[in-house]
VOGU-3710 file (C-alpha; in Angstrom, 3 decimals, decimal comma):
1> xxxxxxxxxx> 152,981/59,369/-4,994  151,453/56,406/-6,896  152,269/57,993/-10,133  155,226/60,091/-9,531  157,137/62,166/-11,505  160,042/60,354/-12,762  162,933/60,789/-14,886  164,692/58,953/-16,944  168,558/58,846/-15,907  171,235/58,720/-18,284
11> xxxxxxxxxx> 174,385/57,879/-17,029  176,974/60,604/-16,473  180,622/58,465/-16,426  182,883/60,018/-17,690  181,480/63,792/-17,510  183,050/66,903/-16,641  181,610/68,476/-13,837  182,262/71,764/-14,638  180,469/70,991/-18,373  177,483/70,273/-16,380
21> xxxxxxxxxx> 177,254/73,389/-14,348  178,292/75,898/-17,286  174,731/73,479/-18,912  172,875/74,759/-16,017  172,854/78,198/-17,025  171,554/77,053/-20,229  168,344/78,486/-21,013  166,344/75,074/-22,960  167,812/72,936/-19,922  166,271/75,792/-17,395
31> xxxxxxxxxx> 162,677/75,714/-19,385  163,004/71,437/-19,600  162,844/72,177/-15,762  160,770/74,395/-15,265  158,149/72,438/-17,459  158,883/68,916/-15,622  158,133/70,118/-12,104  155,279/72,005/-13,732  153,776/69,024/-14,454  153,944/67,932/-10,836
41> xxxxxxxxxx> 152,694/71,137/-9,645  149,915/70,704/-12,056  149,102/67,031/-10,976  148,714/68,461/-7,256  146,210/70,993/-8,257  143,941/68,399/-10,290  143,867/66,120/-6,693  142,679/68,985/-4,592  140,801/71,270/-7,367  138,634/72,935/-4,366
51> xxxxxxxxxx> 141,798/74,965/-3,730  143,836/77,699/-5,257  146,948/77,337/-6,791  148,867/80,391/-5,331  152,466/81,836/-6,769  155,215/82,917/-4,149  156,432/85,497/-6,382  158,594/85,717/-7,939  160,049/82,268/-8,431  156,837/80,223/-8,005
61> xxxxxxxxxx> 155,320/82,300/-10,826  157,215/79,878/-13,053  156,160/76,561/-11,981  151,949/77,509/-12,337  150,607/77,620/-15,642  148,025/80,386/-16,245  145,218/78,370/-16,769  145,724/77,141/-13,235  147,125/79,924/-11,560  145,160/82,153/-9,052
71> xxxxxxxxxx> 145,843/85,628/-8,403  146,967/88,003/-7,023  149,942/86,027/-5,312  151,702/85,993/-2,255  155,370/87,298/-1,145  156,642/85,690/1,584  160,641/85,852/1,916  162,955/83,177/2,673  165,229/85,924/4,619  162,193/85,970/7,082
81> xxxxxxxxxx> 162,680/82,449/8,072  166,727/82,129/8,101  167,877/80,791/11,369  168,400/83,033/14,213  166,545/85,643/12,455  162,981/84,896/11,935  160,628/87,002/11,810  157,091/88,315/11,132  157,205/90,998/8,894  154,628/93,661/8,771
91> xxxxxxxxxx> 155,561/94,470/4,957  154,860/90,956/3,945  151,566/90,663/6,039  149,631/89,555/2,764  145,908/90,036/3,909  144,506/89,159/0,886  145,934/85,312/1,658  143,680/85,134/4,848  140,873/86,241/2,302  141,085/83,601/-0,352
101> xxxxxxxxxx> 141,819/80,840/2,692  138,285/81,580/4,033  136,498/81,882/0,769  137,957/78,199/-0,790  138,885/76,827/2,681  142,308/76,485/1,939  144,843/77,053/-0,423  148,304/75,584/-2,639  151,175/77,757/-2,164  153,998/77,251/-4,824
111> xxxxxxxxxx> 157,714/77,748/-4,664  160,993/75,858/-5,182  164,540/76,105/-3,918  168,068/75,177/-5,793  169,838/72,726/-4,266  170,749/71,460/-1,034  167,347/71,538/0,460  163,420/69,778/-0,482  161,536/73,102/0,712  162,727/76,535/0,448
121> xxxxxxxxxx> 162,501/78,599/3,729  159,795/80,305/2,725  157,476/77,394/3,279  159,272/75,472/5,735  159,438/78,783/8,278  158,080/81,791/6,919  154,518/80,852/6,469  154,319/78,554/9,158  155,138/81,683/11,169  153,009/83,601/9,172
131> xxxxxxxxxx> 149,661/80,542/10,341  150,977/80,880/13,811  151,142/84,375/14,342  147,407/84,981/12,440  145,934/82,277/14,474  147,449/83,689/17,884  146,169/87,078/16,675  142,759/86,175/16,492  142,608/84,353/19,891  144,007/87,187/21,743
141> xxxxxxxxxx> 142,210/89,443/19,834  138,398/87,102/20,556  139,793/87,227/24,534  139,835/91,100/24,222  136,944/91,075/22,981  135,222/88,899/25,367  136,916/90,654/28,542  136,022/94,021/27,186  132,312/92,569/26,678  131,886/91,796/29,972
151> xxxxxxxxxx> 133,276/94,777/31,242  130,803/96,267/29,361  127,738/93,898/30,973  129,091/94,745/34,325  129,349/98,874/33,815  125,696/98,059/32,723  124,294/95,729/35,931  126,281/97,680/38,851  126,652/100,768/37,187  131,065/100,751/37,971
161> xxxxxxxxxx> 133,436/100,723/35,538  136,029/97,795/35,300  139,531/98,290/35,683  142,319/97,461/33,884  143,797/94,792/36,759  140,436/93,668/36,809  140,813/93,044/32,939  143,849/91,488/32,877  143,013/89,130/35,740  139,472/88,129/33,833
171> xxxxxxxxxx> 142,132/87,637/30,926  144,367/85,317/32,844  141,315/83,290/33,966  140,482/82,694/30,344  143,875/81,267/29,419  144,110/79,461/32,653  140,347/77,840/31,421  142,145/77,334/28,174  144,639/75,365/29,281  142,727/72,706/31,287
181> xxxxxxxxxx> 139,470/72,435/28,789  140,531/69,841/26,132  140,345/67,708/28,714  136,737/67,256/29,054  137,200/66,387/25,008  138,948/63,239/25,563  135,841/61,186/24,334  136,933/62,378/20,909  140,756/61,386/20,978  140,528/57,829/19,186
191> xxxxxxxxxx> 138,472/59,394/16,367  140,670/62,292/15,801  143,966/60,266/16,216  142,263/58,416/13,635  141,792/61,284/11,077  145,136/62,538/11,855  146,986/59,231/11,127  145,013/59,103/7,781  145,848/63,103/6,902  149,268/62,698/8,002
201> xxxxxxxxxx> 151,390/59,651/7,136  155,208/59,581/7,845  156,064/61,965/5,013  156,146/65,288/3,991  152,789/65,421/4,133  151,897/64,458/7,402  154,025/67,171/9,425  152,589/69,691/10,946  151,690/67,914/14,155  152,927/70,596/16,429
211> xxxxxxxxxx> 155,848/68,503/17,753  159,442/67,425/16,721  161,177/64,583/16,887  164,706/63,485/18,281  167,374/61,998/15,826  165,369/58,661/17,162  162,485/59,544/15,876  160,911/59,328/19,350  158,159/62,582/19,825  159,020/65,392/21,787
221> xxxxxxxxxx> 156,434/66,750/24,422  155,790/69,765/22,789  152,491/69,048/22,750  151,283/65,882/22,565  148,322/63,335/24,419  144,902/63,280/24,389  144,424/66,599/25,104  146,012/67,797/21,472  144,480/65,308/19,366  140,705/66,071/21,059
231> xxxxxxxxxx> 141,672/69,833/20,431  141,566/69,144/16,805  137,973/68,386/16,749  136,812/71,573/19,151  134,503/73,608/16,607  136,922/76,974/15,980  134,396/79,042/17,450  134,656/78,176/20,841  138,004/80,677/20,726  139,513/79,270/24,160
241> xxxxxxxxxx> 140,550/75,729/21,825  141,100/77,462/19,084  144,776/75,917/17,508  147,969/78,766/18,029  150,432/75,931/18,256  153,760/76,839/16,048  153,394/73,883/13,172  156,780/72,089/11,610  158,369/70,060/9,638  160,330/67,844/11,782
251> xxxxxxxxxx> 162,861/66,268/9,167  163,596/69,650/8,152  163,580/72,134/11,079  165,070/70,869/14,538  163,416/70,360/17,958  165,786/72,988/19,158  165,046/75,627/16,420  160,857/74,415/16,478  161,176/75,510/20,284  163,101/79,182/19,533
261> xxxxxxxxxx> 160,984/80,215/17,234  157,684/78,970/19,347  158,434/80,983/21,812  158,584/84,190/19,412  155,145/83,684/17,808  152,936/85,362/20,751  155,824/88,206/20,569  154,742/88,605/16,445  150,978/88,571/17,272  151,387/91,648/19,607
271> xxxxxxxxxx> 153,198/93,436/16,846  150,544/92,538/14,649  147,905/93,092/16,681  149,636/97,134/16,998  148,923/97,835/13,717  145,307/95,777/12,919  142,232/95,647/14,433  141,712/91,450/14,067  137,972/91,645/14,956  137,024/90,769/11,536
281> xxxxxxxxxx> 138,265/87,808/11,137  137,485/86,461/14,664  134,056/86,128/13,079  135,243/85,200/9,344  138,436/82,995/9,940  135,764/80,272/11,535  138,903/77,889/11,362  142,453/78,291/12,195  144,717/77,841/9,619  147,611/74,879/9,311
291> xxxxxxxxxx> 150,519/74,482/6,980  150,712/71,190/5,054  154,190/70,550/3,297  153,835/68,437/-0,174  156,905/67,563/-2,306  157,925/65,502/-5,300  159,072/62,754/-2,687  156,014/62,814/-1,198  153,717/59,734/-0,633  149,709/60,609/-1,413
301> xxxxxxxxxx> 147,215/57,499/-2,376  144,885/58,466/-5,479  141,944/56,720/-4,101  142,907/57,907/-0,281  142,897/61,575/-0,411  142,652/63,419/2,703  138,923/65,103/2,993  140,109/68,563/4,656  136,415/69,555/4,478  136,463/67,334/7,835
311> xxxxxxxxxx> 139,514/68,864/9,866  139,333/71,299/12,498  141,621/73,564/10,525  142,441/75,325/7,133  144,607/73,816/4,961  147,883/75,665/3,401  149,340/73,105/1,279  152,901/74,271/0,877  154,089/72,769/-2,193  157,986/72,909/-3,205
321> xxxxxxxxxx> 158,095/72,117/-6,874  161,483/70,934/-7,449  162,662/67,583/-7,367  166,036/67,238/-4,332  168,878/65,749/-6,969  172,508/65,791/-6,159  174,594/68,969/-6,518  171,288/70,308/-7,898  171,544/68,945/-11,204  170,675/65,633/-12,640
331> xxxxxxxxxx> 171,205/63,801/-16,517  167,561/63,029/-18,091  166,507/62,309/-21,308  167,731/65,378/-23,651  168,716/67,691/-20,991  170,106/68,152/-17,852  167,694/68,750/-15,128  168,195/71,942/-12,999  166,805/71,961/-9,655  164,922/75,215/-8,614
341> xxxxxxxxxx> 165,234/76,780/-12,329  162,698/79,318/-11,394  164,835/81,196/-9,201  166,948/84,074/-10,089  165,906/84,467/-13,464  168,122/87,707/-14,403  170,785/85,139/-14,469  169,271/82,861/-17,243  165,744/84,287/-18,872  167,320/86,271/-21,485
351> xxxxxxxxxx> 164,186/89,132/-20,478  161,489/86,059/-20,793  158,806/85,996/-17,712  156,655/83,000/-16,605  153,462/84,830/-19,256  155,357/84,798/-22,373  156,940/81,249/-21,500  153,689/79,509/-20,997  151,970/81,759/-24,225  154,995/80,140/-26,167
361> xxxxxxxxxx> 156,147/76,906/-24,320  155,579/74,207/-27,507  157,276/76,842/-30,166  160,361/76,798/-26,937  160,556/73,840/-26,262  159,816/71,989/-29,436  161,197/68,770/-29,454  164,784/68,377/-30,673  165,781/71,755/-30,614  168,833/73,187/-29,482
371> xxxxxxxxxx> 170,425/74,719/-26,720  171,357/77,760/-29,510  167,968/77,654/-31,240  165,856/78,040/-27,916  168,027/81,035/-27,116  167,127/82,629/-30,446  163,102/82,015/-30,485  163,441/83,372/-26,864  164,735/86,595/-27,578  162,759/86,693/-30,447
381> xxxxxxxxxx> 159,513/86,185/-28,450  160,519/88,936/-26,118  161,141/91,335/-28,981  158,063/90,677/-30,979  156,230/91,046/-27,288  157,916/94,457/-26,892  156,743/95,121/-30,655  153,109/94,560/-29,477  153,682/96,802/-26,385  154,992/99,528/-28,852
391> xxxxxxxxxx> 152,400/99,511/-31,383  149,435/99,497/-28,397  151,180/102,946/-27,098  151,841/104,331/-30,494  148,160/103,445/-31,554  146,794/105,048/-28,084  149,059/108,546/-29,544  147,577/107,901/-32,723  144,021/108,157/-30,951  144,710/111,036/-28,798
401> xxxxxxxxxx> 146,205/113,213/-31,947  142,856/112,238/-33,847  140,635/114,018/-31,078  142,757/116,898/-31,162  141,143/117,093/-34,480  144,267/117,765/-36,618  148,047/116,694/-36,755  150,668/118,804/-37,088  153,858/118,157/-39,472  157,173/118,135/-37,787
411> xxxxxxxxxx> 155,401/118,504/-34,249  155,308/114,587/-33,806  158,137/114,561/-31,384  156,793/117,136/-28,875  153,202/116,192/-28,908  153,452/112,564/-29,305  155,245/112,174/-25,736  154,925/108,799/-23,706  152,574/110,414/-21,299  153,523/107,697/-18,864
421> xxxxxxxxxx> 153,374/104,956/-21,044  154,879/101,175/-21,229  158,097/102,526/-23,689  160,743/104,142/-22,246  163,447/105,535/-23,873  162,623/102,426/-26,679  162,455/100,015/-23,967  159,249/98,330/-22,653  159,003/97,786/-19,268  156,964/94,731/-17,920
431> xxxxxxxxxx> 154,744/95,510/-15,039  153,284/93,340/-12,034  149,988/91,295/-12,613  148,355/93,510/-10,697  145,939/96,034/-10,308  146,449/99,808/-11,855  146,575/101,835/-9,190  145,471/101,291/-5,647  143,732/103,284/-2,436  144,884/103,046/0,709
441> xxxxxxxxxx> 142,238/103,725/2,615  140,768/105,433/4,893  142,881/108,072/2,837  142,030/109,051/-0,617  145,650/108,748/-1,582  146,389/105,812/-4,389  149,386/104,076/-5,721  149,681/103,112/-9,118  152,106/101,719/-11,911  153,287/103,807/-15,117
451> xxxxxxxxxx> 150,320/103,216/-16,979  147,854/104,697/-14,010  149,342/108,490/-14,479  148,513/108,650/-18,092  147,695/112,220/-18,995  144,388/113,452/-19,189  143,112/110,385/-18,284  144,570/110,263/-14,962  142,261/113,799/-14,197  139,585/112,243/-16,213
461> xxxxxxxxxx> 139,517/109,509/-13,653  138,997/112,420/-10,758  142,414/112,385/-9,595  142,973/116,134/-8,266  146,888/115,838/-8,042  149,325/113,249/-9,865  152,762/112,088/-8,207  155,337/111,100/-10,934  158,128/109,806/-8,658  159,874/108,051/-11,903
471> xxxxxxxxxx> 163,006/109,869/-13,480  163,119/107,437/-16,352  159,401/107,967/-17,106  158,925/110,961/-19,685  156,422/113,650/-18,644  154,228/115,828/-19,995  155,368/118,817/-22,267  153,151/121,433/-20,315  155,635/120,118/-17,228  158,640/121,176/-19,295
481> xxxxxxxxxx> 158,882/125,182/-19,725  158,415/127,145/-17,005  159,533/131,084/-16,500  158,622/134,159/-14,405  156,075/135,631/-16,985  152,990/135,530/-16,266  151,665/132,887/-19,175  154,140/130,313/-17,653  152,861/130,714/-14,471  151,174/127,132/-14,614
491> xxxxxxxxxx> 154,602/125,797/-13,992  156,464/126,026/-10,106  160,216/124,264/-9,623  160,399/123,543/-6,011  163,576/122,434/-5,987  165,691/119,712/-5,264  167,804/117,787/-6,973  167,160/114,089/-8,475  168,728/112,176/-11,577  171,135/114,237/-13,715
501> xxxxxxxxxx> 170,451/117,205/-11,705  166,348/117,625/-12,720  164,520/119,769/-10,116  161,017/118,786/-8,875  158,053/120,994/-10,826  154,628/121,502/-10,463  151,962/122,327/-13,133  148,679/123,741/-12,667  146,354/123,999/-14,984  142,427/123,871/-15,327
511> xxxxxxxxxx> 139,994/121,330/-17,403  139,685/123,756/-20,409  143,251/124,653/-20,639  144,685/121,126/-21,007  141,756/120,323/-23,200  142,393/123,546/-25,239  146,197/121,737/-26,366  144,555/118,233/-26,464  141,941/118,961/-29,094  144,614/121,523/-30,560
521> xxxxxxxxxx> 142,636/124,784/-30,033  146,349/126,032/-29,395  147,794/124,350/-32,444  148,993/125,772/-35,956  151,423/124,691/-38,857  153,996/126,695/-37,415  153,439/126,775/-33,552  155,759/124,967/-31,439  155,135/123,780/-27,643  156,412/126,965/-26,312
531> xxxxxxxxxx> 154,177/128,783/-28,373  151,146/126,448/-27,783  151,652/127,042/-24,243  152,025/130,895/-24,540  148,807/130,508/-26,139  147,178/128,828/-23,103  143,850/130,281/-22,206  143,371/132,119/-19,213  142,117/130,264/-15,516  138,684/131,187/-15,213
541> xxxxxxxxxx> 137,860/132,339/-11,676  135,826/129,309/-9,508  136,868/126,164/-11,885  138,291/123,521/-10,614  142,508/123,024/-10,887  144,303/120,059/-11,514  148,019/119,639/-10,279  150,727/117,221/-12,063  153,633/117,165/-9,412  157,295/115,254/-11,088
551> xxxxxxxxxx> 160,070/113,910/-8,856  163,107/112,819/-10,897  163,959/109,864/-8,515  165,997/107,492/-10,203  165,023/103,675/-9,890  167,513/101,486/-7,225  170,262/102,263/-5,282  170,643/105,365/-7,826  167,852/106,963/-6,318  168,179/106,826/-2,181
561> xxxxxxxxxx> 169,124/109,918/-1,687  167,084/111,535/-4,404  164,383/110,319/-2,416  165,612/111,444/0,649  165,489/115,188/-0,901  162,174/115,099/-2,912  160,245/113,789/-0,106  159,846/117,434/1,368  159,125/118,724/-2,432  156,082/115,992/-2,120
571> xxxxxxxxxx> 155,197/117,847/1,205  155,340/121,122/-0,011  153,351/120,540/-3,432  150,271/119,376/-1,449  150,234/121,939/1,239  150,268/124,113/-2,142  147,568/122,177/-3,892  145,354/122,663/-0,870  146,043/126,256/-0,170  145,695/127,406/-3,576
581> xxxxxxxxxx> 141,986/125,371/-3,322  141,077/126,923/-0,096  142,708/130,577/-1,301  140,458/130,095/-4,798  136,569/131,433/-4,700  135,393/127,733/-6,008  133,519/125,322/-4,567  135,908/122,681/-4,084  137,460/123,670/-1,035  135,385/121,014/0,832
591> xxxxxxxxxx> 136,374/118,084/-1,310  139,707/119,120/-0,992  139,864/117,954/2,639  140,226/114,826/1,198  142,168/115,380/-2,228  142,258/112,465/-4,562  146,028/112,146/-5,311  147,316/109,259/-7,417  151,516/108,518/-6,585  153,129/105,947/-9,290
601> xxxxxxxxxx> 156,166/105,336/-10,534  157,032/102,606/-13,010  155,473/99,948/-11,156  153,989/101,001/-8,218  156,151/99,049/-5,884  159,090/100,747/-4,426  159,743/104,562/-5,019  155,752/106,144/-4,962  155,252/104,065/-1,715  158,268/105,521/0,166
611> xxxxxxxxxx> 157,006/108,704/-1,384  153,140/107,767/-0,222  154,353/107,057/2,863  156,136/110,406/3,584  152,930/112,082/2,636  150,475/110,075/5,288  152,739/110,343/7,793  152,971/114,324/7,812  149,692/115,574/5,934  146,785/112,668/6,966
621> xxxxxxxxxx> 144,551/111,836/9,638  145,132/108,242/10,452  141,891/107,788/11,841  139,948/109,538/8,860  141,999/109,584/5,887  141,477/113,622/6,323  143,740/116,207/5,287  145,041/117,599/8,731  149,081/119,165/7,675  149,382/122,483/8,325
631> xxxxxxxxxx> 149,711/125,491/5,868  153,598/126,823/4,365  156,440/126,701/2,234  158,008/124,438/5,839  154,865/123,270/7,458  156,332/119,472/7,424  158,534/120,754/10,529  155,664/119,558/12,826  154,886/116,411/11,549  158,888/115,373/11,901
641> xxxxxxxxxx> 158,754/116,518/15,333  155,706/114,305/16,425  156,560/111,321/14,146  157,716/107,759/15,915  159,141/104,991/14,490  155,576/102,922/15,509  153,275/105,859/13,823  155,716/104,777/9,914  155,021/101,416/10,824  151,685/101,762/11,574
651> xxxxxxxxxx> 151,188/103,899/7,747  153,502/101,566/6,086  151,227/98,544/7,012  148,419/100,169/5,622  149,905/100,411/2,594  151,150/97,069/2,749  147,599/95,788/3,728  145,887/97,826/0,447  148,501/97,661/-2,193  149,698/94,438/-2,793
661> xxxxxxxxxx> 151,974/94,814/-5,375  153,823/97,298/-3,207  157,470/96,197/-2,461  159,409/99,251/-0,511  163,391/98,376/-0,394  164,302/98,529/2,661  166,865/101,494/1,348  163,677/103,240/0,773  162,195/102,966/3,921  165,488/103,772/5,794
671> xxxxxxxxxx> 165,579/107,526/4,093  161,688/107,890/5,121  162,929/106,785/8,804  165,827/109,232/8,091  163,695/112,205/7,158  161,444/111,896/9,822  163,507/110,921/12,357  166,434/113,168/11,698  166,761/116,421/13,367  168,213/118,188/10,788
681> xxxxxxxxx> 167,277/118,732/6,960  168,481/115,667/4,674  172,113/116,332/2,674  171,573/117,397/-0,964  171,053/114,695/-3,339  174,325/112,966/-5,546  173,882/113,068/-8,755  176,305/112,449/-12,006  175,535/115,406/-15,069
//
């Protein structure tokens, strides 16, 4: 760049080596780093300010400060791009990318790697396998279209319907037309050879031609002539030129591996096009979209910018942040630069995210501090943040006791429960930058973090069931006491066994009863929960009842077989919700053909999806989002007899493609697979008392 981001070097004679990497770890050196290729990132933006500056979570989070960054991001893993094993993956589909490309015609994509490599996989392979495999989707999907069109036009003129050979062979036709049509373009070649050479010098930034080049530097026919370069000017529209080359970055990726994975790409747009009906976009993705690689070695001219506005394509600028320095560290003035500092930050952060850096980056990184005195603000920052989180839930208690209309001495302990908020057993736990809760439609089932399942105001939202799939996340003390007399009949245990040996239970109670302890109708000086729930007033025949449904599933590893064994209890709990609604003389049994049921857990990423999943494989129409399980204790034997492998993929994408903070394990999906797949019931659950 004209005006690149430099350093200035200090000489390292006479260093130790092993000083320098133990000085990597360091925390001020890591934030120096972080705030250097920052900078660059920021410079980027400010040259093309027509397009978003996008996060890779979670490591590109770092590198975009919040006045600058757009959101939600994107998750596209490196893993998905490692040689010999790439992939398209259906959890990582990120629709709401293809969204903001169309609406600002482009987008910056942000991530960083440590050393030994300029560009991290993720934007070297994974997204230029994720532009590849969309584009190819949507052509295949506009030649369906158009075959099954004029099948259509021809049942209508001769009155005979078209076959399926018949189809295919109109198909081949079309690709066959495909092939040979740029031709008749060729009066356009110098002027788009032109544009290309101007987009695209001999840099980072001007990959992306759809060929490779030997160790020469001679081109490889991938696809070359006058034929490729006209194609670049053919309006998107006209679907048969449309651009579904595989696009790389030929001083990174090899001819050999730029062929391999190539030939995969039409292979990842049938899988895609299994699970999503493309149509849409064949009329809203008017371009096809092309990665653009920009790093800190890069070569742009400030007064020669490429105009993308101009291109036959849409722009994903895939910027890697970091400055390439040897054995990934490098002297500068004050502090030793760390390349990729972003990544892994469990290692280094001492509990700080990319938010609280960028609230506090001049009280950080104030100039001459220490190594020792950064550390210290940092942790201080994250406890005074944790303080703030503590006083917000404490003041929401404080406002939910004041409608209750008095407070009762000594009871503060049993009333004032967390009721699914941020504090945990005194820690604070920091949630995604993303929405509440989410529905996956066509169903009316939503997943949502901790702070979604609040009680009441989960029900006051309209939820008709609640999913707490979080062990560590406190519920409600109506959840708590069960019994076989007849006042504790609000509260079922179905079973099972998750962390520390807690069984699964299910409360059910109606609008006036939970607003009878809220307002503290139930309440004395003397009363204690067990007495206030004693005290419950009666269900009143034809109102409406609310369910609250805990599964003590531990979070990680810890939890996989908890899972595995609450998944059923999930099951059962509906088929109960719905046949105590259809069994009840209210008027609610029609809603409840589509019951509003809200799953979370602490973030609303790994254990209520695997749990969501279970239940929209076995109780939902996948067509209408309609309640269609059957009725019993064991009605989920049917639905693991007539589950595939391709109907959980099929549900899991559309979670994926409505709740984009979800991020299943793939331990979590295996025990779905496994309880669905298995023949026989799932082992009982380990647990340590």
């Amino acid at each position: 760049m004209s005006k690149s981001v430099e350093a200035t070097q200090i000489s390292t004679h006479g260093r130790n080596r092993d000083d320098m990497r133990r000085d990597a770890k360091s925390l001020l050196n890591r934030l120096r780093s972080i705030q250097a290729d920052a900078a660059f990132v920021s410079e980027i933006s400010d040259l093309f300010p027509q397009f978003p500056v996008i996060a890779n979570e979670r490591c590109g989070t770092w590198y975009v400060h919040p006045s600058k960054i757009h959101k939600p991001g994107v998750y596209f893993k490196s893993t998905d791009g490692h040689t010999g094993i790439w992939d398209f993956n259906l959890r990582r589909y990120n629709p709401h990318l293809i969204t903001t490309i169309i609406k600002h015609g482009g987008c910056i994509i942000v991530d960083s790697t440590r050393k030994g490599k300029r560009v991290p996989d993720a934007l070297s392979k994974t997204i230029p396998i994720w532009c590849a495999t969309i584009n190819n989707a949507v052509r295949k999907c506009a030649l369906q279209n158009q075959v099954d069109q004029e099948g259509g036009d021809a049942v209508e003129a001769t009155g005979r319907s078209i076959s399926d050979k018949e189809k295919n062979e109109s198909k081949g036709e079309l690709q066959r037309q495909d092939e040979s049509s740029p031709s008749k373009f060729a009066a356009a070649a110098k002027t788009t050879t032109t544009t290309t050479a101007a987009l695209h010098p001999k840099s980072e930034s001007g990959v992306g031609s759809g060929s490779t080049e030997d160790e020469s530097g001679s081109k490889a026919p991938v696809a070359t002539g006058v034929a490729e370069a006209a194609a670049l000017l053919i309006p998107a529209l006209n679907r048969e030129n449309w651009d579904t080359r595989y696009h790389s970055l030929p001083s990174l990726i090899s001819r050999s591996e730029h062929v391999q994975i190539a030939d995969k790409i039409e292979g990842f747009a049938d899988k895609l096009m299994r699970f999503t009906d493309m149509t849409s976009l064949t009329t809203k993705l008017l371009k096809p979209i092309r990665p653009i690689w920009l790093t800190p070695q890069s070569f742009l001219l400030r007064h020669d910018l490429p105009d993308y506005s101009q291109v036959a394509f849409l722009p994903v600028i895939c910027l890697s942040a970091s400055r390439v320095v040897q054995d990934g560290m490098e002297e500068r003035d004050g502090y030793l630069y760390v390349q990729g500092s972003g990544d892994d930050e469990e290692m280094w952060s001492r509990g700080l995210k990319p938010e609280l850096f960028w609230e506090n980056e001049d009280y950080l990184l104030e100039e001459g501090i220490s190594a020792e005195e950064c550390e210290q603000r940092a942790v201080e920052v994250v406890r005074e943040a944790k303080r703030k989180l503590m006083e917000k839930s404490k003041h929401r208690q404080q406002q939910q006791q004041e409608r209750r209309g008095k407070a009762i001495a000594g009871q503060e302990g049993l009333i004032a429960s967390e009721f699914g908020g941020y504090s945990v057993e005194g820690r604070v736990h920091f949630t995604p930058s993303m929405e509440l809760c989410s529905e996956i439609k066509p169903s009316s089932i939503w997943i949502g973090n901790n702070a979604s399942g609040r009680i009441p105001d989960c029900w006051n939202s309209g939820f008709d069931m609640v999913i707490n799939c979080g062990a560590e996340i406190k519920r409600h003390p109506l959840c708590e006491l069960h019994g076989d007399s007849e006042e504790l009949r609000h509260v079922t245990v179905l079973g099972g066994a998750g962390q520390g040996g807690a069984q699964a239970t299910l409360c059910m109670l109606q609008k006036h009863q939970w607003s009878a302890i809220e307002t503290g109708e139930t309440l004395s000086a003397t009363t204690t929960m067990a007495e206030q729930l004693l005290a419950l007033p009666a269900c009143k025949e034809g109102e409406k009842n609310y369910f609250y449904l805990h599964l003590p599933i531990a979070e990680g590893k810890k939890g996989q077989h908890q899972l595995l064994e609450m998944i059923p209890m999930a099951i059962k709990a509906v088929r109960q919700m719905i046949s105590a609604t259809s069994n009840s003389k209210n008027d609610t049994c029609q809603e409840m053909a589509r019951p509003r049921i809200l799953v979370h857990c602490q973030q609303g990423m790994d254990r209520s999806v695997g749990i969501t999943l279970a239940l929209l494989v076995s109780c939902f129409d996948e067509m209408t989002g309609a309640y269609c399980g059957s009725g019993g204790d064991e009605g989920s034997t049917d639905a693991r007899t007539t589950a595939t492998k391709e109907m959980i993929q099929r549900r899991l994408f559309q979670i994926m493609s409505h709740r984009l903070a979800a991020r299943p394990s793939r331990a979590t999906l295996k025990m779905v697979n496994t309880f669905f797949m298995s023949p026989t019931d799932p082992p009982p659950a380990k647990y340590k008392s």
